[in-house]
N, CA, C and O atoms as a Tinker XYZ file with bonds, in Angstrom:
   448  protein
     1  N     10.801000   -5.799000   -5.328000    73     2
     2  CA     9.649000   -5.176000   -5.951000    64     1     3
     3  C      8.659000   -4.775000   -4.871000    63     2     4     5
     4  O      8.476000   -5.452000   -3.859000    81     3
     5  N      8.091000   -3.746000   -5.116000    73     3     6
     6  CA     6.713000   -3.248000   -4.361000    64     5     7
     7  C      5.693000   -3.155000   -4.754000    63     6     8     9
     8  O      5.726000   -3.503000   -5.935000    81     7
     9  N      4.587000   -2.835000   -4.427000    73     7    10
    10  CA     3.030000   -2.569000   -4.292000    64     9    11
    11  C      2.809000   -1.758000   -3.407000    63    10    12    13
    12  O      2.845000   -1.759000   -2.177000    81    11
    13  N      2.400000   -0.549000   -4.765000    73    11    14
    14  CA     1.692000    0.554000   -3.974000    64    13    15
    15  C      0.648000    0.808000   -4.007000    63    14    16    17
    16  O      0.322000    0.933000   -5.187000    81    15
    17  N     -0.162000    0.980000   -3.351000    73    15    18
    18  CA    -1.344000    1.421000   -2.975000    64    17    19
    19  C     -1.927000    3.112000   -2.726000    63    18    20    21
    20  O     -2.679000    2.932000   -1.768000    81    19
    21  N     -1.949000    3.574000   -2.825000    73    19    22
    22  CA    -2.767000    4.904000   -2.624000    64    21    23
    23  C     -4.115000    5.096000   -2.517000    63    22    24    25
    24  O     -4.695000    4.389000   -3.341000    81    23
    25  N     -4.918000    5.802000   -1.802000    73    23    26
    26  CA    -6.260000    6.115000   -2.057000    64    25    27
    27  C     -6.233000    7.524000   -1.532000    63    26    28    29
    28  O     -5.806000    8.014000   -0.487000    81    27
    29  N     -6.987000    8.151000   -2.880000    73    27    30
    30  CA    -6.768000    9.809000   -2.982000    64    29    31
    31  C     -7.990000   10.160000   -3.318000    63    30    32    33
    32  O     -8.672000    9.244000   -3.777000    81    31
    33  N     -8.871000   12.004000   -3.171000    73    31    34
    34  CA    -9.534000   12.325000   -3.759000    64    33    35
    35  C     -9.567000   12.108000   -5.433000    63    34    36    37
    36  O     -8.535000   11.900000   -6.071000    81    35
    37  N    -11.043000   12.195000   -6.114000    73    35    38
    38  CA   -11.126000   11.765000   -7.191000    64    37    39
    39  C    -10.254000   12.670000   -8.162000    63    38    40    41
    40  O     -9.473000   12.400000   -9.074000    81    39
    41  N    -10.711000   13.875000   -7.587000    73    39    42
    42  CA    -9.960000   15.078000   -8.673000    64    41    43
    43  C     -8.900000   15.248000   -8.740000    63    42    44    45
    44  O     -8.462000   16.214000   -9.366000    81    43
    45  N     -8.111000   14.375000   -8.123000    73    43    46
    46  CA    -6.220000   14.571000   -7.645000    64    45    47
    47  C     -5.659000   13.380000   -8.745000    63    46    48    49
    48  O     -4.458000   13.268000   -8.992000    81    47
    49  N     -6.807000   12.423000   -9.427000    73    47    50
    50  CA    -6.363000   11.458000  -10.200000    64    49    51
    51  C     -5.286000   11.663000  -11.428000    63    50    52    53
    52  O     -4.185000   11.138000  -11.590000    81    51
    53  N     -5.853000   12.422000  -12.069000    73    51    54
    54  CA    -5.089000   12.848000  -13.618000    64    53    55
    55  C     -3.737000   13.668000  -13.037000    63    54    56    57
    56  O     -2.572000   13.427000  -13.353000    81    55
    57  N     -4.046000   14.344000  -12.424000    73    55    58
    58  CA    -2.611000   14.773000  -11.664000    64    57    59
    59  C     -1.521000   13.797000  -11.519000    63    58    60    61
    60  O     -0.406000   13.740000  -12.037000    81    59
    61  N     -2.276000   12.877000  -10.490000    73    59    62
    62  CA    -1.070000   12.031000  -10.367000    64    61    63
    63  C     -0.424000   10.696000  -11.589000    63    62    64    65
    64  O      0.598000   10.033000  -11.770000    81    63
    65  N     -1.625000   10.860000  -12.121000    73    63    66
    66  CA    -1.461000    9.581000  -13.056000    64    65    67
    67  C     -0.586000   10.791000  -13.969000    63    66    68    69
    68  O      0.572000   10.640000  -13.578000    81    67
    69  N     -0.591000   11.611000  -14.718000    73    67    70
    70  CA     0.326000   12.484000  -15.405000    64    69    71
    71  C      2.047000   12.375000  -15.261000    63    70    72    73
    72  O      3.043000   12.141000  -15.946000    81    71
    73  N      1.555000   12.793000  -13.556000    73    71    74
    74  CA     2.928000   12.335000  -12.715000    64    73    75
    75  C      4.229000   11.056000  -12.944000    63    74    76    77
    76  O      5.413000   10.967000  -13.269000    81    75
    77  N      3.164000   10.273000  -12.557000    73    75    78
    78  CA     3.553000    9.507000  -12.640000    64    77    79
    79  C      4.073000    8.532000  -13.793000    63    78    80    81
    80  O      4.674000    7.480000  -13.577000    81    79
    81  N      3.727000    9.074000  -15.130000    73    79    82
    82  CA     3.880000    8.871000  -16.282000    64    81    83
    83  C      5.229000    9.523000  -16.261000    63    82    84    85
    84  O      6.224000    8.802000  -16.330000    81    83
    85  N      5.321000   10.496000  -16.195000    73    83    86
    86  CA     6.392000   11.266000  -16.262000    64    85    87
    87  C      7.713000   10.755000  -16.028000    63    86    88    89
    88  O      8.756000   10.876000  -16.670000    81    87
    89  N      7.414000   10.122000  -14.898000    73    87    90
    90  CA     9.090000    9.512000  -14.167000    64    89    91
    91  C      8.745000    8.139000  -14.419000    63    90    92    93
    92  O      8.978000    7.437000  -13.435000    81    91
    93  N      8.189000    7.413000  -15.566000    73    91    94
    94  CA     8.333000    6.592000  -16.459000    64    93    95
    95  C      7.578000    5.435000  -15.604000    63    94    96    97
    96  O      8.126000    4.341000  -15.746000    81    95
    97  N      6.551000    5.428000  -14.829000    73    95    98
    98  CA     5.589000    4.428000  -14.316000    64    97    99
    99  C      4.189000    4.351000  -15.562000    63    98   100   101
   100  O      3.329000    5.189000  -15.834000    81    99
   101  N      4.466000    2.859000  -16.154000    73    99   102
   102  CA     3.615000    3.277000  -17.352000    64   101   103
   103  C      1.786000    2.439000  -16.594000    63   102   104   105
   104  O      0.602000    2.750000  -16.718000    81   103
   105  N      2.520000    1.348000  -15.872000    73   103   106
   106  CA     0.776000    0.906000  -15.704000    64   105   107
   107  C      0.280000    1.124000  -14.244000    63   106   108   109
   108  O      1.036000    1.409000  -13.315000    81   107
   109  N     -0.823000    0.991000  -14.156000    73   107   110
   110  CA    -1.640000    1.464000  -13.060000    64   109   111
   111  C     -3.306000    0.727000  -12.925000    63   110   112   113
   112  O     -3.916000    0.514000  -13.973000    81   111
   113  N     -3.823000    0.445000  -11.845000    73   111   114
   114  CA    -4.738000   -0.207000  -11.764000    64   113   115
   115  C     -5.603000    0.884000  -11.225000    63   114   116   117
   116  O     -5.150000    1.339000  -10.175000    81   115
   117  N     -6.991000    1.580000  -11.732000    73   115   118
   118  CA    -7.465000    2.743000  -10.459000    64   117   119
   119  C     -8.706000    1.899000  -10.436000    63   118   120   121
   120  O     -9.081000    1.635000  -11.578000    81   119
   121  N     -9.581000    1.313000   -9.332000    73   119   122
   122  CA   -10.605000    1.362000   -8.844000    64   121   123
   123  C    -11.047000    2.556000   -7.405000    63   122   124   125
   124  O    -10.403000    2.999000   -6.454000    81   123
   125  N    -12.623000    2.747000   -7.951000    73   123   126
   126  CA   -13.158000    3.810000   -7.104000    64   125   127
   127  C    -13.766000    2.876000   -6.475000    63   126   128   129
   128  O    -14.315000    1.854000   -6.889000    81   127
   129  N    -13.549000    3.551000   -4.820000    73   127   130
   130  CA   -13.855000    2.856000   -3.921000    64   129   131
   131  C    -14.724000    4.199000   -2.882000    63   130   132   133
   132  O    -14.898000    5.392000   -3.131000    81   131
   133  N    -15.008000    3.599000   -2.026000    73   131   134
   134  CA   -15.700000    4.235000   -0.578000    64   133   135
   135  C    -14.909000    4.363000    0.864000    63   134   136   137
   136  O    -13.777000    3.886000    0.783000    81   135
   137  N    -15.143000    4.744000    1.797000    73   135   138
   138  CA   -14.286000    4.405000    3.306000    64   137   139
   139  C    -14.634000    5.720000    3.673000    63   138   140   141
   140  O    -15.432000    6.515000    3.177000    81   139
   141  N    -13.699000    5.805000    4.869000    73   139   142
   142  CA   -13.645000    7.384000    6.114000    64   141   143
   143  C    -12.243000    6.924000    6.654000    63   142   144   145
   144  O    -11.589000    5.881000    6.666000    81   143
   145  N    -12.119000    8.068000    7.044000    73   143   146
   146  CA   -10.965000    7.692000    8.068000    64   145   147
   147  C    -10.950000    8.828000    9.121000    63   146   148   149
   148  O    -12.136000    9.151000    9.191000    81   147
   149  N    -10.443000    9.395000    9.743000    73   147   150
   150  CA   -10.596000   10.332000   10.785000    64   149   151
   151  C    -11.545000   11.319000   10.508000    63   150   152   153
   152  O    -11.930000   11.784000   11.581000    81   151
   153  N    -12.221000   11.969000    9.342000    73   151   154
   154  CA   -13.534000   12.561000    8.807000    64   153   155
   155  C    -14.949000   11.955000    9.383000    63   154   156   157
   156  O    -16.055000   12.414000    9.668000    81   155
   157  N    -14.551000   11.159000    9.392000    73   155   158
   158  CA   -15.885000    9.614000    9.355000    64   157   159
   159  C    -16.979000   10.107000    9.033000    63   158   160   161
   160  O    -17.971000   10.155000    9.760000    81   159
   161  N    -16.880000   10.565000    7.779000    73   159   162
   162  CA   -18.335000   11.185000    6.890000    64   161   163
   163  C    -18.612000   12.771000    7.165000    63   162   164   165
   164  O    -17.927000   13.617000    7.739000    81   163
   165  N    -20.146000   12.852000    6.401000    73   163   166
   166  CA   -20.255000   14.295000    6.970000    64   165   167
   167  C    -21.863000   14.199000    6.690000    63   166   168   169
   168  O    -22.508000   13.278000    6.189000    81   167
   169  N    -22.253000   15.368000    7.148000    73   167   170
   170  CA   -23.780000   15.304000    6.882000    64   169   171
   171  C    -23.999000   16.312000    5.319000    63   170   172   173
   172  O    -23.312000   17.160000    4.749000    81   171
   173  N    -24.946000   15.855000    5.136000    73   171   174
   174  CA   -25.332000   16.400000    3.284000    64   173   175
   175  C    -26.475000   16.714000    3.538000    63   174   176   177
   176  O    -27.054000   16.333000    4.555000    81   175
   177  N    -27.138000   17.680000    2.397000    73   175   178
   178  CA   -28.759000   18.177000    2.555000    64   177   179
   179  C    -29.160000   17.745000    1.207000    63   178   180   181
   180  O    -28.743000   18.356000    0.223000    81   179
   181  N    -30.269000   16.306000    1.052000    73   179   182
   182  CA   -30.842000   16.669000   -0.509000    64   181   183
   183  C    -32.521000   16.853000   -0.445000    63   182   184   185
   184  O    -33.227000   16.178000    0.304000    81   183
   185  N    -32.851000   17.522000   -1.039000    73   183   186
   186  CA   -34.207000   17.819000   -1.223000    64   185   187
   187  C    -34.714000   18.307000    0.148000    63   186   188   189
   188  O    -35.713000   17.753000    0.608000    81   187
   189  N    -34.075000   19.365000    0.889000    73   187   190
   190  CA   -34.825000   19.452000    2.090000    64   189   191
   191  C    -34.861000   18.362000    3.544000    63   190   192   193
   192  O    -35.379000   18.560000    4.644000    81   191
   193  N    -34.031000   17.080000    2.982000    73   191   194
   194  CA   -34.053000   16.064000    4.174000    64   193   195
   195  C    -32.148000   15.905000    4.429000    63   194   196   197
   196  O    -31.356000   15.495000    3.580000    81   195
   197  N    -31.899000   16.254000    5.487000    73   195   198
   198  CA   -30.624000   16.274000    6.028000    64   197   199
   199  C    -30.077000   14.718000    6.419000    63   198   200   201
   200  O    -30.775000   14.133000    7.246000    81   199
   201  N    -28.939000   14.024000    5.922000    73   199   202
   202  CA   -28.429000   12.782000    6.012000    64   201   203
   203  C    -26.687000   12.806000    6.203000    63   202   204   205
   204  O    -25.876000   13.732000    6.187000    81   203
   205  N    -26.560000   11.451000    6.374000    73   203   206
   206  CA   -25.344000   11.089000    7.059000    64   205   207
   207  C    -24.364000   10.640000    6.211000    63   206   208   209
   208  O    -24.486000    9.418000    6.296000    81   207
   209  N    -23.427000   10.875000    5.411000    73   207   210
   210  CA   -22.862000   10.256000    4.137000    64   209   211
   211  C    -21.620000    9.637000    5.283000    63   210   212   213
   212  O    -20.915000   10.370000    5.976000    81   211
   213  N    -21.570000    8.138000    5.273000    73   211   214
   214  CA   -20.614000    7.711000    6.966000    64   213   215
   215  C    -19.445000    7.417000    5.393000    63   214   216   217
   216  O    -18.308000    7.853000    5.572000    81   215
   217  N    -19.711000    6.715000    3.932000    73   215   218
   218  CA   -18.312000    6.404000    3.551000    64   217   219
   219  C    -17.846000    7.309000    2.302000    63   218   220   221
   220  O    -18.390000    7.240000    1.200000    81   219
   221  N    -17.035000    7.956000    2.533000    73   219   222
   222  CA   -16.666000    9.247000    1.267000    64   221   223
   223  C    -16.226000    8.387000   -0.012000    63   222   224   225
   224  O    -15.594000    7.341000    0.135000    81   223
   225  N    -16.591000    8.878000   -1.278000    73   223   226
   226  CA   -15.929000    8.301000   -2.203000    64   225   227
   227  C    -14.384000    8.766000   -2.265000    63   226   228   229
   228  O    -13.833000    9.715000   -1.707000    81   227
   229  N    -13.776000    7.596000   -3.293000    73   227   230
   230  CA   -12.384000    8.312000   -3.219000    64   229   231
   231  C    -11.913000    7.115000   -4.246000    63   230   232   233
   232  O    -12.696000    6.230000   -4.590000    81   231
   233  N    -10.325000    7.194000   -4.772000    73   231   234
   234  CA    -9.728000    6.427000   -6.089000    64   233   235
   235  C     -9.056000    5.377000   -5.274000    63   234   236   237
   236  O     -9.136000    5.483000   -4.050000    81   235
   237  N     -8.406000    4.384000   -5.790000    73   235   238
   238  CA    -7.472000    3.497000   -5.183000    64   237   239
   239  C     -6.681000    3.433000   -6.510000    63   238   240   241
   240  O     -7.284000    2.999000   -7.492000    81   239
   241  N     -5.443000    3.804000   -6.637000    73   239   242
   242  CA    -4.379000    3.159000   -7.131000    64   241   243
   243  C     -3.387000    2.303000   -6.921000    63   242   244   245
   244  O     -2.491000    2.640000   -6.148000    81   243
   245  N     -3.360000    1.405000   -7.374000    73   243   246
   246  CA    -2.053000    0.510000   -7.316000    64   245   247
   247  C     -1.121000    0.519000   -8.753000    63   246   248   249
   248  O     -1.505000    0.806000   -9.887000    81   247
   249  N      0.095000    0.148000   -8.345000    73   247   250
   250  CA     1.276000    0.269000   -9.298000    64   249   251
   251  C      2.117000   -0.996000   -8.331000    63   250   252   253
   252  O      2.307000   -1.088000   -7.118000    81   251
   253  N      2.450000   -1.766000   -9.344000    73   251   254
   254  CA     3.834000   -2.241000   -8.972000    64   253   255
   255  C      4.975000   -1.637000   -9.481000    63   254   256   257
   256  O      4.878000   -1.001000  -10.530000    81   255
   257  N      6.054000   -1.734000   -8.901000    73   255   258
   258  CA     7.412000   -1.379000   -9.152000    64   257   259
   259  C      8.830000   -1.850000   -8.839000    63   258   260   261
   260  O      8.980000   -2.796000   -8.066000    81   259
   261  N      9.809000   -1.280000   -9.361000    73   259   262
   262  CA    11.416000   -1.811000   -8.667000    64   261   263
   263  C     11.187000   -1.092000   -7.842000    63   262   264   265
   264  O     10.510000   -0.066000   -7.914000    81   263
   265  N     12.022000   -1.784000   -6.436000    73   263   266
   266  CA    12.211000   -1.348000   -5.550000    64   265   267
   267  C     12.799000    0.054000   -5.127000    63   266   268   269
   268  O     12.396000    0.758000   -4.202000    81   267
   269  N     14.085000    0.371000   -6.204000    73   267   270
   270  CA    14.532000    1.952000   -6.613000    64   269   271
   271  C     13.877000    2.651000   -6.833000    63   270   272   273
   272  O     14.434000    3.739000   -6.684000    81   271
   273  N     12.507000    2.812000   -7.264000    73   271   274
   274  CA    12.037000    3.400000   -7.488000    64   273   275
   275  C     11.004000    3.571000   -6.842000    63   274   276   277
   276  O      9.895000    4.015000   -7.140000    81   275
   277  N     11.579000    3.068000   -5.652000    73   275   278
   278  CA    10.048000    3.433000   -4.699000    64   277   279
   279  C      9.894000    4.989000   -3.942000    63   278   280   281
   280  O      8.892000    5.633000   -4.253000    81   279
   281  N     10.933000    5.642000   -2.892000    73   279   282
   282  CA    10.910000    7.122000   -2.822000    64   281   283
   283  C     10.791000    8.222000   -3.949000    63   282   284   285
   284  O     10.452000    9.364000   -3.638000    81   283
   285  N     11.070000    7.879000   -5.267000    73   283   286
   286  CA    10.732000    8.691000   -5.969000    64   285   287
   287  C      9.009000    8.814000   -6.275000    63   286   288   289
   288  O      8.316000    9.816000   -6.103000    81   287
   289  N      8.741000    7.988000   -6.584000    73   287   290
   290  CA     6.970000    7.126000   -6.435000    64   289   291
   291  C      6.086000    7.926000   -5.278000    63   290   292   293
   292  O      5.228000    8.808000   -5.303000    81   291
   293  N      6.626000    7.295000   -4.445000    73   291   294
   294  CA     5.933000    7.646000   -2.940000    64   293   295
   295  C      5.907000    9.395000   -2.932000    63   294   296   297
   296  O      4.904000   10.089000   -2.760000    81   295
   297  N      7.142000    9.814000   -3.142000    73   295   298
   298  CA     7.464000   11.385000   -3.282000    64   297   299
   299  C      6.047000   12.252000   -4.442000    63   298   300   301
   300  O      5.360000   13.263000   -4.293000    81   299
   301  N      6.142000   11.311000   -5.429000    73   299   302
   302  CA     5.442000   12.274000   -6.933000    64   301   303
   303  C      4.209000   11.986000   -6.159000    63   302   304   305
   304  O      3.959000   13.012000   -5.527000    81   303
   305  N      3.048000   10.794000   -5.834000    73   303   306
   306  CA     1.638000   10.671000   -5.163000    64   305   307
   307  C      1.888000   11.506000   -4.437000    63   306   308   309
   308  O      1.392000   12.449000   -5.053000    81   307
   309  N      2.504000   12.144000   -3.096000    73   307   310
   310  CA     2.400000   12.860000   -2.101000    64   309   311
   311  C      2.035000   14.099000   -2.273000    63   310   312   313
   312  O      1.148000   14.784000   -1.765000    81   311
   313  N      3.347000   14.419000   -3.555000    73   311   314
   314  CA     3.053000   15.972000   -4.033000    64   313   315
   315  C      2.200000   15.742000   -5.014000    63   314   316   317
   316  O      1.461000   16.284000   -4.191000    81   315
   317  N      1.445000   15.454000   -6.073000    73   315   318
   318  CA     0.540000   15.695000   -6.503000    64   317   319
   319  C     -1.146000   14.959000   -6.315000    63   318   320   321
   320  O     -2.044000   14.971000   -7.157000    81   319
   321  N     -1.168000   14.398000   -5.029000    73   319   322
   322  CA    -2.231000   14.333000   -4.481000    64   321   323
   323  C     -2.998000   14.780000   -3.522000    63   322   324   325
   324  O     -4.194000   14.784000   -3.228000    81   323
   325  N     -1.428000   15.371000   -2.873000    73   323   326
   326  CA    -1.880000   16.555000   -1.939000    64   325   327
   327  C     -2.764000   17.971000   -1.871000    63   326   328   329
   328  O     -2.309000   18.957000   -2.450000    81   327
   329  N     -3.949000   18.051000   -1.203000    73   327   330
   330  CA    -4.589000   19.310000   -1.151000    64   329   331
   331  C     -4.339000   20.674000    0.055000    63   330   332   333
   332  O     -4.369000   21.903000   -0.005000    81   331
   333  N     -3.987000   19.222000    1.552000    73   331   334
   334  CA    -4.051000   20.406000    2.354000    64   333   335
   335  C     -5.081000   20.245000    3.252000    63   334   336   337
   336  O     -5.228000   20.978000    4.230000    81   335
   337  N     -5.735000   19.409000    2.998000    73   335   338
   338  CA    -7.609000   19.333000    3.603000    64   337   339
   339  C     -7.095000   18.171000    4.063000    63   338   340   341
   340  O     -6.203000   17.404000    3.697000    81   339
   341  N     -8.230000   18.248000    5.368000    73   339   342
   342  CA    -8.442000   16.590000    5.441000    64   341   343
   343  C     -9.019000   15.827000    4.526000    63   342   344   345
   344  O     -9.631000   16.390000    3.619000    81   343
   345  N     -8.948000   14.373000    4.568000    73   343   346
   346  CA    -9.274000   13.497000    3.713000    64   345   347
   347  C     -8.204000   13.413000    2.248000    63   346   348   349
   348  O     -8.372000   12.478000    1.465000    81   347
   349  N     -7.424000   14.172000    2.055000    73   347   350
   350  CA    -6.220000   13.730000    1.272000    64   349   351
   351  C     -5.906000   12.491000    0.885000    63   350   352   353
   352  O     -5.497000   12.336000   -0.265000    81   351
   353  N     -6.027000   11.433000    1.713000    73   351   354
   354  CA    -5.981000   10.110000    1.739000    64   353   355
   355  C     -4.751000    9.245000    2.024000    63   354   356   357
   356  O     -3.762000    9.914000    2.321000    81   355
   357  N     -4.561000    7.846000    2.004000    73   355   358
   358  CA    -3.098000    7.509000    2.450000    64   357   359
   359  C     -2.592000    6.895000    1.374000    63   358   360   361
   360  O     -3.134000    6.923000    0.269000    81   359
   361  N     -1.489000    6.287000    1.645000    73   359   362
   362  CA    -0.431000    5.538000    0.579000    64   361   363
   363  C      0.272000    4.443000    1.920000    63   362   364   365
   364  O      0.701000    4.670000    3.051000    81   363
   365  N      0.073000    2.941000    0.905000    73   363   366
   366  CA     0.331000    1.511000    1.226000    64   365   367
   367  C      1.519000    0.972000    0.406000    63   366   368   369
   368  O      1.412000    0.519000   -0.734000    81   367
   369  N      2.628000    1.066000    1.089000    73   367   370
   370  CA     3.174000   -0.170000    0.666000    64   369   371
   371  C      3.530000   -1.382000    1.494000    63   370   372   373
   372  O      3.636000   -1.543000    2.710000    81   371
   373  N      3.754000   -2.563000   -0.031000    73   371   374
   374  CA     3.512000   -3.879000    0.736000    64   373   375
   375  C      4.597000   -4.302000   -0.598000    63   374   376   377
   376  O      4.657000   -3.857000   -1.744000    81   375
   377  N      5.625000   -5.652000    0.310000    73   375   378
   378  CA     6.134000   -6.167000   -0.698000    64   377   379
   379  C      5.673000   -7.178000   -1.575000    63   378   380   381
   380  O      4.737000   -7.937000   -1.324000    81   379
   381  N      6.465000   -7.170000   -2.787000    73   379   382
   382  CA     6.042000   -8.487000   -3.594000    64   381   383
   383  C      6.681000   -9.527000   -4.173000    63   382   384   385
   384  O      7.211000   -9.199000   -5.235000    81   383
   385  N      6.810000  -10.525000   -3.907000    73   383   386
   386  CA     6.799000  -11.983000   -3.768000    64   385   387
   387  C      7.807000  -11.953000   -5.306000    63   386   388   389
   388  O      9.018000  -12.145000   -5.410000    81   387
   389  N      6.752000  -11.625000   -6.428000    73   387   390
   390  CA     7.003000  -11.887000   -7.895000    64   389   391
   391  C      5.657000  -11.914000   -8.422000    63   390   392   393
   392  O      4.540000  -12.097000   -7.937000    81   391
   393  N      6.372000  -11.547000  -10.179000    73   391   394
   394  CA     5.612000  -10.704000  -11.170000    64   393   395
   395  C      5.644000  -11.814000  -12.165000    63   394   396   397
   396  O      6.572000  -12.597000  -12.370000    81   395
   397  N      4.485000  -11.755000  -12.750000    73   395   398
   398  CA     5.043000  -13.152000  -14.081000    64   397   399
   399  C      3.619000  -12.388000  -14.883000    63   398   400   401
   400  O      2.491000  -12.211000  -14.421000    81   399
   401  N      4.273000  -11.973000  -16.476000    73   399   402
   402  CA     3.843000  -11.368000  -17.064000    64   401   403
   403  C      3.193000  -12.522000  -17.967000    63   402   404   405
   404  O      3.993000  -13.443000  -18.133000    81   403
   405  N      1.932000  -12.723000  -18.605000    73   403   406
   406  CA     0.890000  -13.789000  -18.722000    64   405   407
   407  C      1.117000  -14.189000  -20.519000    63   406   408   409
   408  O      1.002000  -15.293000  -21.053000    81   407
   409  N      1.473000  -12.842000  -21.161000    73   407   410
   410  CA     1.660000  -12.995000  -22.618000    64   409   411
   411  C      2.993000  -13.800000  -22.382000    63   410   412   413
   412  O      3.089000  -14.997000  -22.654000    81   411
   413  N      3.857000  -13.159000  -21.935000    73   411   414
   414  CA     5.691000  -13.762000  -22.299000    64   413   415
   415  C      5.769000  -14.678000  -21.387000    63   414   416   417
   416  O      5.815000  -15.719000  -22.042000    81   415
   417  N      5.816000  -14.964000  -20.219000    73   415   418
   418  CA     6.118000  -15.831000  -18.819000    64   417   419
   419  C      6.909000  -15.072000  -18.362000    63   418   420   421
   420  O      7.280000  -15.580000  -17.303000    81   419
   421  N      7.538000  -13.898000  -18.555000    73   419   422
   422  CA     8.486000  -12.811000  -18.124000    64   421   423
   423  C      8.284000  -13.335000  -16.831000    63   422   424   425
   424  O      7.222000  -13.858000  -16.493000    81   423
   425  N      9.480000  -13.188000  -15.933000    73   423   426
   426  CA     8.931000  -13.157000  -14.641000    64   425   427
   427  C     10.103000  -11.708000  -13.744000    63   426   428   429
   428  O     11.176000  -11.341000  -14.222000    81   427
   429  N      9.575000  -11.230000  -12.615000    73   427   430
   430  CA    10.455000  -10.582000  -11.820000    64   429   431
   431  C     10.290000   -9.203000  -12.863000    63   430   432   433
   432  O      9.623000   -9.042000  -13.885000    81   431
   433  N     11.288000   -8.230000  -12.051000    73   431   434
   434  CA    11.753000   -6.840000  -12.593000    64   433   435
   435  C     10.921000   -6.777000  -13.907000    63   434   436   437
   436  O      9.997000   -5.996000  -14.136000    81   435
   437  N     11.484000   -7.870000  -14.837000    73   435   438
   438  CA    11.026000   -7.644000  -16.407000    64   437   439
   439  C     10.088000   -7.471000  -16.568000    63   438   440   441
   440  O      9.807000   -6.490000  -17.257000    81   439
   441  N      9.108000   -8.248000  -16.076000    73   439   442
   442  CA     7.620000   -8.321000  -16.261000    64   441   443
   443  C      6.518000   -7.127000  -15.833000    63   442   444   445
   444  O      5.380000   -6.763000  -16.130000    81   443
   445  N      7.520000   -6.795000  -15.019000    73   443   446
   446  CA     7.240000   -5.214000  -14.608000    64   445   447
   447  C      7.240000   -4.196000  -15.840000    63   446   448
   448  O      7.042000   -2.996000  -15.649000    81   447
């Protein structure tokens, strides 16, 4: 099993979550988060006073999954989170240990 991670522009969300529905990934965790990464911010103008925005907003998704189904996964976020621009954002995976589903005690694959 895996854990994926992604962090993408906000507007690339429904895209991918669509996506990803599609090729039968039904749950998903999204918290909005902050950071930079090679951008490291930009300057903004409000009211006439010019400032430093150092952490961009942006989504974090996670999904667990079977392991088979991880290049297909990795493949659908890529193409439908992709813009082309910098700040696009990256994708994390990390393995996982085990799943134990809290209603059933399911554990492993199933619980997935």
């Amino acid at each position: 099993m895996k854990k994926i991670e992604a962090i993408i522009k906000h507007f690339k969300l429904d895209e991918v979550r669509d996506a990803l529905n599609k090729i039968g990934i039904q749950g998903m965790t999204v918290t909005e988060v902050k950071g930079f990464g090679r951008q490291k911010g930009h300057m903004e103008v409000y009211r006439g006073v010019e400032y430093e925005v150092k952490f961009l907003p942006k989504v974090k998704i996670e999904v667990a999954i079977a392991e088979d189904k991880l290049d297909e996964v990795l493949r659908v976020i890529q193409e439908n989170a992709k813009t082309g621009e910098i700040g696009d954002g990256k994708i994390f995976v990390y393995p996982i240990e085990d799943v134990i589903r809290i209603r059933t005690g399911e554990r492993g694959r199933e619980a997935l």
